[in-house]
C-alpha positions in Angstrom: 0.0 0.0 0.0 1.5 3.4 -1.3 2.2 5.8 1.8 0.1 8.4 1.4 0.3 10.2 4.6 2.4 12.8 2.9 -0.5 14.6 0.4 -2.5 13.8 3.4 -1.6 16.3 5.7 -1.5 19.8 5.0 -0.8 22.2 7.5 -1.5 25.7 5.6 -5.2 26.3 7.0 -3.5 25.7 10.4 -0.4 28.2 10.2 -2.8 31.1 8.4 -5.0 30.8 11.5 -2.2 30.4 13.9 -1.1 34.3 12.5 2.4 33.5 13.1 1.5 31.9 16.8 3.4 28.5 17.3 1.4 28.2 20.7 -1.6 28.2 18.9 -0.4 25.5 16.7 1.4 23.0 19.5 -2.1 23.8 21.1 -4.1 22.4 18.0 -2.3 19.7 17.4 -2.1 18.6 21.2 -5.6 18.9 20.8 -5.9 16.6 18.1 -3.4 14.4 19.2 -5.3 13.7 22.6 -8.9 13.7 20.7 -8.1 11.7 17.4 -6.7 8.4 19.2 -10.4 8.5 21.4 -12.5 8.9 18.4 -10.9 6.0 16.8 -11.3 4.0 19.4 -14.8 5.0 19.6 -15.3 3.7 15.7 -13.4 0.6 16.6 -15.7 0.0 19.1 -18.7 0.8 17.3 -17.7 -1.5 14.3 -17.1 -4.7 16.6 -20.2 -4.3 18.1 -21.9 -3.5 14.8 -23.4 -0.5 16.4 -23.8 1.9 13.4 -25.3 5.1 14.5 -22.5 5.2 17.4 -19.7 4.6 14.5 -21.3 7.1 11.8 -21.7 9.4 15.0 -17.8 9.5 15.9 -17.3 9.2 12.3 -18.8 12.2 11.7 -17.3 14.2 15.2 -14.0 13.6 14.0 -14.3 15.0 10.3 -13.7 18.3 10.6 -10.6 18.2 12.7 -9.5 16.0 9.1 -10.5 19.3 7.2 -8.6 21.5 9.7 -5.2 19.8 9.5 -5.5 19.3 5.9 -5.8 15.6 6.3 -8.6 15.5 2.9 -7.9 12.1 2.2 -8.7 10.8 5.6 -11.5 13.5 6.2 -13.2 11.5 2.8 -12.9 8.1 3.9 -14.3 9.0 7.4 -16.8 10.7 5.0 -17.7 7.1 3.3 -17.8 5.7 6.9 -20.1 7.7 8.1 -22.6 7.8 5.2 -22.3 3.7 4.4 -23.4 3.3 8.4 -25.8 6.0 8.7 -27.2 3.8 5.6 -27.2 0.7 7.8 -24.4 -0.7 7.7 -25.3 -3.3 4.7 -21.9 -3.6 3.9 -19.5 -4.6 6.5 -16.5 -5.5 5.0 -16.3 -2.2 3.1 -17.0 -0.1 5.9 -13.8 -1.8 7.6 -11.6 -1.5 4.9 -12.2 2.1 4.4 -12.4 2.7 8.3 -8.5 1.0 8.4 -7.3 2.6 5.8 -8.3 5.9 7.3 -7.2 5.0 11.0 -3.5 3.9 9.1 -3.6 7.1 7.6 -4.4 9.6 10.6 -2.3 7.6 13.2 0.5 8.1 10.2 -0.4 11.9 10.5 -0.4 11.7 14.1 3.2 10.6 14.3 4.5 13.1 12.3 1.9 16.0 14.0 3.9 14.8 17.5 7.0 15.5 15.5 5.6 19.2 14.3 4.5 19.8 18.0 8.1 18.6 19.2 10.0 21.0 17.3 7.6 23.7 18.4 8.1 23.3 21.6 11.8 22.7 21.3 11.7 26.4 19.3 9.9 28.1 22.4 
């Protein structure tokens, strides 16, 4: 599978908002970094337990945050997520495929985000 964690994360929304501010950005991504990991797990959760609304719920909680960071790959797949449970879940196996390849994709972005935040900090 092709990394694409690279065109998936775009932090130029982020640094035009942040006006310069690298506090405002080591707080967004902590932010992200705490929320992201407990949304997934929430989907994960959901999935197993083939509890739909709960999965296109969280699905749909963490989609903007995608849109924030610039993560528009991920922010579409959790798009499909959302849309194929809200729609009942009728198909399973599709619904976990796109729902991994997302999760491999933010907890890619969420390595690297750590790393941004690092050097931040380091900078203060």
């Amino acid at each position: 599978m092709p990394d694409n964690s690279a065109q998936d994360l775009d932090l130029t929304f982020l640094y035009e908002i942040a006006d310069g501010s690298d506090e405002f950005v080591v707080e967004s991504i902590d932010m992200l970094l705490q929320q992201a990991p407990e949304m997934l797990n929430s989907i994960d959760q959901a999935l197993q337990s083939t509890d739909w609304p709960t999965a296109a719920a969280s699905a749909h909680k963490l989609k903007p945050s995608m849109g924030f960071f610039g993560m528009l790959i991920s922010q579409g797949l959790l798009q499909e997520v959302e849309l194929l449970c809200k729609a009942g879940g009728q198909e399973p196996e599709q619904i976990k495929a796109k729902y991994t390849q997302a999760k491999d994709l933010i907890e890619n972005n969420l390595s690297e985000l750590s790393r941004i935040k690092a050097e931040k900090e380091a900078g203060n």
